[in-house]
C-alpha positions in Angstrom: -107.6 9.9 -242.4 -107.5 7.3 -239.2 -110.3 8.7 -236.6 -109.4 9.5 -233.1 -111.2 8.2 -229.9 -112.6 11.7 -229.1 -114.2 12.0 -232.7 -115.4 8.3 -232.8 -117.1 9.3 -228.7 -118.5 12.7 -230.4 -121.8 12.2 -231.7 -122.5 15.7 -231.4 -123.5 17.0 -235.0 -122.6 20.7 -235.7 -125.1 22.4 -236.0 -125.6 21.7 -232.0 -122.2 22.9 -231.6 -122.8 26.2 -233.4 -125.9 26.9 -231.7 -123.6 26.4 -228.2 -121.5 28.5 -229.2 -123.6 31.3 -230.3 -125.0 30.7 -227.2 -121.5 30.9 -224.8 -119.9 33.2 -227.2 -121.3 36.3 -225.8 -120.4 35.7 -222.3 -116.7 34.5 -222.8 -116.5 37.8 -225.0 -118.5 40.2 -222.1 -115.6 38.5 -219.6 -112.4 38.5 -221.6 -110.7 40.5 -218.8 -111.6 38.6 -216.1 -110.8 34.9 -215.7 -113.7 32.8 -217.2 -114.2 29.0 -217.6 -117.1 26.4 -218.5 -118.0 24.6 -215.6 -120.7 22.0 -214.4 -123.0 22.8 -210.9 -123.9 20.0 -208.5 -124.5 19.6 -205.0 -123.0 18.0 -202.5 -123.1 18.1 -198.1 -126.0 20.9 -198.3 -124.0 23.1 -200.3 -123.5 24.3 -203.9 -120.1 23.1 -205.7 -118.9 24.1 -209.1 -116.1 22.1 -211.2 -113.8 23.8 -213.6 -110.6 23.2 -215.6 -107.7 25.8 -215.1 -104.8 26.3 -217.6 -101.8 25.7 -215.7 -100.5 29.4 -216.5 -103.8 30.7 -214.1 -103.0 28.7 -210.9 -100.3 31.4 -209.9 -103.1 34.1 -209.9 -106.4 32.7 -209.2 -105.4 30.1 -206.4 -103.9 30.9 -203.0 -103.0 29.1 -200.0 -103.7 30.4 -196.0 -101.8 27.8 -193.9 -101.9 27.9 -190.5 -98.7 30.0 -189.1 -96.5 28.4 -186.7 -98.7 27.4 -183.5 -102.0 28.7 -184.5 -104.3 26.4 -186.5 -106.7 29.3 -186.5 -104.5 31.6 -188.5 -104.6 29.6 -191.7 -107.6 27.3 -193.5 -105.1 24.7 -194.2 -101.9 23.2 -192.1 -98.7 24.6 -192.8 -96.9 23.2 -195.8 -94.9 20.2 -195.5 -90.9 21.1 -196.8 -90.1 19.3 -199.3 -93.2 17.7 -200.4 -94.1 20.4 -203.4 -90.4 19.5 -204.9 -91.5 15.7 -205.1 -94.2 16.7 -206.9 -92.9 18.8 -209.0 -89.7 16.7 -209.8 -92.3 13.6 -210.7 -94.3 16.0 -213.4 -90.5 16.8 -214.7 -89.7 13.1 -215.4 -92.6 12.0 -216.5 -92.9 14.8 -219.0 -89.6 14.7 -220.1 -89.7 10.9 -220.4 -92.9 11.6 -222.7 -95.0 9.4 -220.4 -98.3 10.1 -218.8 -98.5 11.6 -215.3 -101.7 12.5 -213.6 -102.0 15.0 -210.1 -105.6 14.7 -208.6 -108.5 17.5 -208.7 -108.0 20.8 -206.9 -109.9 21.6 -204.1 -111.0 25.6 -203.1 -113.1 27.5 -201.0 -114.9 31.1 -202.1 -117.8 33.1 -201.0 -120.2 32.8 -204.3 -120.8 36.3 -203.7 -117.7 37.1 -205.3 -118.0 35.5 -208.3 -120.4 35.2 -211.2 -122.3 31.9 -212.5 -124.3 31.7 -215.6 -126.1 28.5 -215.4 -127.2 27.6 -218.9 -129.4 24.6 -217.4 -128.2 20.9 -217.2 -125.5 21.5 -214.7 -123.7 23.4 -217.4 -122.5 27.0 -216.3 -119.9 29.7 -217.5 -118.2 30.9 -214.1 -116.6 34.0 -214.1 -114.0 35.3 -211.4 -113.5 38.8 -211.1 -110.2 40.2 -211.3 -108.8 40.0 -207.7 -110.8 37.4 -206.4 -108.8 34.5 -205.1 -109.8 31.2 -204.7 -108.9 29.6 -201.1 -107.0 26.5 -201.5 -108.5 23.1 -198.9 -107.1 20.9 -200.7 -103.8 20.7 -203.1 -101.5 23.0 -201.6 -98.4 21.3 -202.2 -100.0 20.9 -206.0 -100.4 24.0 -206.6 -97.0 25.2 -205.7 -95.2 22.5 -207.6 -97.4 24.0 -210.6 -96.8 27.3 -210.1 -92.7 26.9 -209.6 -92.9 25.0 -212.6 -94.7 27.1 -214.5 -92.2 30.1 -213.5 -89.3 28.1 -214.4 -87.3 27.6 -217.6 -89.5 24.4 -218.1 -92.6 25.9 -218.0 -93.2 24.7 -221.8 -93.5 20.8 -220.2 -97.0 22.0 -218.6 -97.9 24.9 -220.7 -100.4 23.1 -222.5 -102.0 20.9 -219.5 -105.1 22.0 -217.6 -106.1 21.0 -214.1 -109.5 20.0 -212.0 -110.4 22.0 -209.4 -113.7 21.7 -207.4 -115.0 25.0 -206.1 -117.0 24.8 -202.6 -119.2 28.1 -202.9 -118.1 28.5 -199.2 -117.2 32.5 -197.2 -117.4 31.1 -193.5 -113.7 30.6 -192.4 -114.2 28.0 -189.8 -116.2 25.8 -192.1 -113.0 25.8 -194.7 -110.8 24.5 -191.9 -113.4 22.0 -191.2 -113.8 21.2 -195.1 -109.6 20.4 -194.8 -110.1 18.3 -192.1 -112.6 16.1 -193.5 -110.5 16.0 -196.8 -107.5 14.6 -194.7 -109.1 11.9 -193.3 -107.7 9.6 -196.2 -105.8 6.8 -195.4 -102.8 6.5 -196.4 -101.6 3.5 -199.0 -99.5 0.6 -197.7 -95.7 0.6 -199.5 -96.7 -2.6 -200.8 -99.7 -1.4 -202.6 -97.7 1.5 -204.1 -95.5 -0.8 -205.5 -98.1 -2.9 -206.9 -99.5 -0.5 -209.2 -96.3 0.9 -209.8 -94.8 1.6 -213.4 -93.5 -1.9 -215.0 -89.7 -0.9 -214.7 -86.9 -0.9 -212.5 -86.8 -2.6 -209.2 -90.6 -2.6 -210.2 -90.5 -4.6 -212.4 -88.0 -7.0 -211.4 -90.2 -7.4 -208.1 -93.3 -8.2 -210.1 -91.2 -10.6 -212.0 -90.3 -12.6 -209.2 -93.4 -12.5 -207.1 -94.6 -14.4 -210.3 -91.9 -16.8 -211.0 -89.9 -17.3 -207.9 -91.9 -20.3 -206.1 -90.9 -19.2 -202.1 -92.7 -16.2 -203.6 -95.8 -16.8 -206.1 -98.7 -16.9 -203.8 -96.9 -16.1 -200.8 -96.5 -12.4 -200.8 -98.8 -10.1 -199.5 -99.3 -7.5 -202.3 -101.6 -5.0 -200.8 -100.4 -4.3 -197.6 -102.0 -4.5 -193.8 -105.0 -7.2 -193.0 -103.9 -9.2 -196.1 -105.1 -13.4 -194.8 -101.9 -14.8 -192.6 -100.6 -17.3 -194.6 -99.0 -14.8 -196.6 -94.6 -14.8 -195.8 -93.7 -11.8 -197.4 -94.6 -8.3 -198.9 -94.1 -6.1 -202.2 -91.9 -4.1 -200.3 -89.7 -6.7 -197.9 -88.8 -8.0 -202.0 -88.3 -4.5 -203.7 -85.9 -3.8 -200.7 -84.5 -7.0 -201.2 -83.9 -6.3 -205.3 -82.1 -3.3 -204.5 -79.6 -4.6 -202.2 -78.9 -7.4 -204.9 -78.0 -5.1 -207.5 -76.5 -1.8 -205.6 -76.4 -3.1 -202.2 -78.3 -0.2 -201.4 -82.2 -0.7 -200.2 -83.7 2.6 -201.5 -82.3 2.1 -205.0 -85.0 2.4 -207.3 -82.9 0.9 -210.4 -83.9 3.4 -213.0 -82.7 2.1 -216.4 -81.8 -0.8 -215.7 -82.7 -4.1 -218.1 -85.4 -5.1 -216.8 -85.9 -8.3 -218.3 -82.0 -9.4 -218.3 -81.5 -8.8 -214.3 -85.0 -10.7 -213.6 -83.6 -13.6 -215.2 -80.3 -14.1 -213.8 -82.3 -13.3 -209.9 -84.7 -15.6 -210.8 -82.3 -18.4 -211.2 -80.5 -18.1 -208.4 -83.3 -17.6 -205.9 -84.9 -21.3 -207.2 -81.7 -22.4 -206.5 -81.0 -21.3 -203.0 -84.3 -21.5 -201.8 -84.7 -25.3 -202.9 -80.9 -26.1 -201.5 -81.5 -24.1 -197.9 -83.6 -26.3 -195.7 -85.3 -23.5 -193.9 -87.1 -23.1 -197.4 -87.0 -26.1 -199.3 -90.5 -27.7 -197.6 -92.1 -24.6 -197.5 -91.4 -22.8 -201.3 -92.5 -26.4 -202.7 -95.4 -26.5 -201.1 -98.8 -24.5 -202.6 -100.3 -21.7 -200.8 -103.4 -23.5 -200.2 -101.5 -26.4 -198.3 -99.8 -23.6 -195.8 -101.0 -23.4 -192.7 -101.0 -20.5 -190.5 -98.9 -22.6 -188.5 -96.0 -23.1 -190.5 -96.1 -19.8 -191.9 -96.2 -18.5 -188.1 -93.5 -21.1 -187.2 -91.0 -20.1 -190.1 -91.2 -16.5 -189.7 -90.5 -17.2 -185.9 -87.6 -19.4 -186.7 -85.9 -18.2 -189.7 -84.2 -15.1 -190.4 -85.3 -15.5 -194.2 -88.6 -15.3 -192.8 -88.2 -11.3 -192.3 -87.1 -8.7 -193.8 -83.8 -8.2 -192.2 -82.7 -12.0 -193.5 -84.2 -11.0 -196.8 -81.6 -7.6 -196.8 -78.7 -9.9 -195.8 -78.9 -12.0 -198.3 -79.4 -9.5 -201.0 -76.1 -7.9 -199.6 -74.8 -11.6 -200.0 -75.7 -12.4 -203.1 -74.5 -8.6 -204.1 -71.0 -9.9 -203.7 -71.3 -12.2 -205.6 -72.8 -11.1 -208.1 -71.0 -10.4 -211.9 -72.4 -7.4 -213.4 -71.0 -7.7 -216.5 -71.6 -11.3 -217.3 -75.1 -10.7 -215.2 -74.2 -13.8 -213.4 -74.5 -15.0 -209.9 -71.3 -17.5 -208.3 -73.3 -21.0 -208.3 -71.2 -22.0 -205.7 -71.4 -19.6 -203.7 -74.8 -19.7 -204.2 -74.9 -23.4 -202.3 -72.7 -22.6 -199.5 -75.3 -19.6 -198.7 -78.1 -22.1 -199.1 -75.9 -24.2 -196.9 -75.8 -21.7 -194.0 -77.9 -22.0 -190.8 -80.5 -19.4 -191.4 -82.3 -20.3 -187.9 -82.5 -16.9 -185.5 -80.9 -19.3 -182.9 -77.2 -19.7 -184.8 -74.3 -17.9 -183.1 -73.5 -16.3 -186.4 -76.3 -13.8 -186.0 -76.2 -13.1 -182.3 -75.3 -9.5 -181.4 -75.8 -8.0 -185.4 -79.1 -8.8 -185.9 -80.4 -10.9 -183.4 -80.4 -10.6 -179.7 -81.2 -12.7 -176.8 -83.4 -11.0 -174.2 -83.7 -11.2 -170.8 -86.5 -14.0 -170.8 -84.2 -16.1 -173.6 -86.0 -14.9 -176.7 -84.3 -14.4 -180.1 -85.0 -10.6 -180.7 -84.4 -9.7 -184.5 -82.8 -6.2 -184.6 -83.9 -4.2 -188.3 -80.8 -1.7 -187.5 -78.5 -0.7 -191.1 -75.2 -1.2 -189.0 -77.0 -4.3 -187.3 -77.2 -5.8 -191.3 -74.0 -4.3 -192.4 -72.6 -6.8 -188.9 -74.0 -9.8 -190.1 -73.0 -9.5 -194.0 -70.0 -9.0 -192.6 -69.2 -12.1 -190.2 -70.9 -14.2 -192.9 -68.0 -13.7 -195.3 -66.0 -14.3 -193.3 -67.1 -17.6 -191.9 -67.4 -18.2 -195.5 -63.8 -17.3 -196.0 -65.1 -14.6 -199.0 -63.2 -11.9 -197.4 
């Protein structure tokens, strides 16, 4: 019989695990109609904390949330709930479960007077926590969590969580105004840059095809800024400008997140024709042959400055370009058309880009406007000029 990685980690032998349970048995049995869980002490800010695991089924009961009402911070421990934001979580727990793949939602946090409840601390850290029948534990942190659990779990599709339990930390705190304090201290995360979402995102999709090009796509590899803000200047692009850019190839639509599609096959064909153009155009050729470490911050300064393939707003255009001329079913970009693209005077100062994207201000510079109908302009007048129309 193959051994699992939790037997293989358990070196506990059983006689240990009888005499626990002899010894927890009691208590679980003296609580069975109140809401009891195993739990670990520690302390943390001056105060005593407890962690426990909740079955998903409990949440509906034993949590609750007191947002602030309308204009009144004071009226709630928490802000008000943001619309739409428990559906985003729930949907994500749907696919992923339905897909069969992992999903994770991060630890719980709650407020409640320890008077209300009942610890028995069996030494070690380890306790059995007992909550009285209605006793409700004051949400700080998870709101929008724990309503995306509880809808789910009073849906039809309950079954895809029924068998999951979830973290929460308990802060053995009464006072009111130190709760709202406790949520404002928790909300001081910063939030992550797009392009750092998109880094550790799942391998698939528009994903994947980004990570696939950010590797083998030479104006790319090493030039892409895949974390976000303060990344070192020399750095053209970011995880996002490209994923934006991917979209717009294949669905000329920016937001498309290309669920299902071959990974692999659409890489391949992309990949091809980006060496192509960016070698042919002479905004790119110089720069995509030439090693990170060579840039300076001058040339990357001067090409973003000068180029319109330097931003995202040339990058969307010529995904919308190349979108037209793309063959879906042969997955197969026009060569040709490829070169008269890489042909084209990408500099912000040609004609064909003033009043769409770019405009001249008063003092004679070339403004780049990042407007949908702005892009929608330029794609436009270039097929023309082209004579694709």
């Amino acid at each position: 019989m193959a051994q699992t990685n939790e037997d293989s980690n358990n070196s506990v032998t059983p006689e240990v695990k009888a005499k626990f349970s002899t010894l927890v048995a009691p208590l679980f049995s003296e609580h069975y109609l109140e809401s009891c869980y195993a739990g670990l002490v520690f302390y943390q800010g001056k105060r005593k904390m407890l962690q426990i695991n909740v079955p998903a089924k409990d949440l509906p009961t034993l949590l609750q949330a007191k947002p602030s009402d309308k204009n009144d911070p004071d009226s709630g421990k928490n802000r008000p709930e943001v619309k739409g934001h428990a559906k985003e979580i729930k949907d994500y727990v749907v696919e992923r479960a339905k897909a069969n793949k992992p999903w994770v939602l991060g630890t719980i946090t709650a407020n409640v007077d320890e008077q209300h409840i009942k610890i028995h601390e069996l030494g070690r850290g380890i306790c059995i926590v007992v909550i009285p029948n209605g006793v409700k534990l004051d949400i700080t942190d998870g709101q929008h969590r724990k309503s995306a659990i509880q809808e789910l779990i009073l849906s039809d599709e309950s079954y895809l969580v029924g068998r999951d339990q979830f973290a929460i930390t308990l802060i053995l705190e009464g006072n009111k105004r130190q709760c709202q304090t406790d949520f404002r201290d928790m909300a001081q995360t910063k939030q992550l840059d797009n392009s750092l979402l998109l880094s550790f995102g799942e391998f698939e999709g528009r994903v994947g095809i980004t990570k696939n090009l950010i590797e083998r796509v030479k104006m790319f590899y090493g030039k892409t800024n895949k974390i976000g803000k303060n990344a070192k200047q020399q750095l053209i692009y970011t995880t996002n400008f490209i994923a934006r850019f991917v979209s717009c190839v294949f669905t000329d639509n920016a937001k498309d997140e290309l669920k299902g599609y071959d990974v692999d096959k659409l890489s391949e064909a992309l990949i091809e024709c980006l060496n192509r153009f960016f070698s042919e155009c002479k905004d790119t050729k110089d720069i995509s042959e030439t090693p990170v470490d060579k840039i300076t911050i001058h040339q990357v300064g001067a090409f973003r400055e000068s180029s319109l393939l330097g931003v995202s707003v040339g990058l969307e255009v010529l995904g919308r370009l190349l979108h037209s001329i793309y063959d879906n079913n042969s997955n197969y970009f026009d060569t040709q058309k490829i070169s008269q693209l890489a042909q084209l005077d990408w500099s912000r100062k040609n004609s064909i880009w003033e009043n769409n994207v770019v405009r001249i201000s008063a003092n004679g510079d070339y403004e780049v406007q990042n407007r949908p109908t702005a892009i929608i302009d330029a794609v436009n007048r270039v097929k023309s000029t082209l004579g694709w129309n």
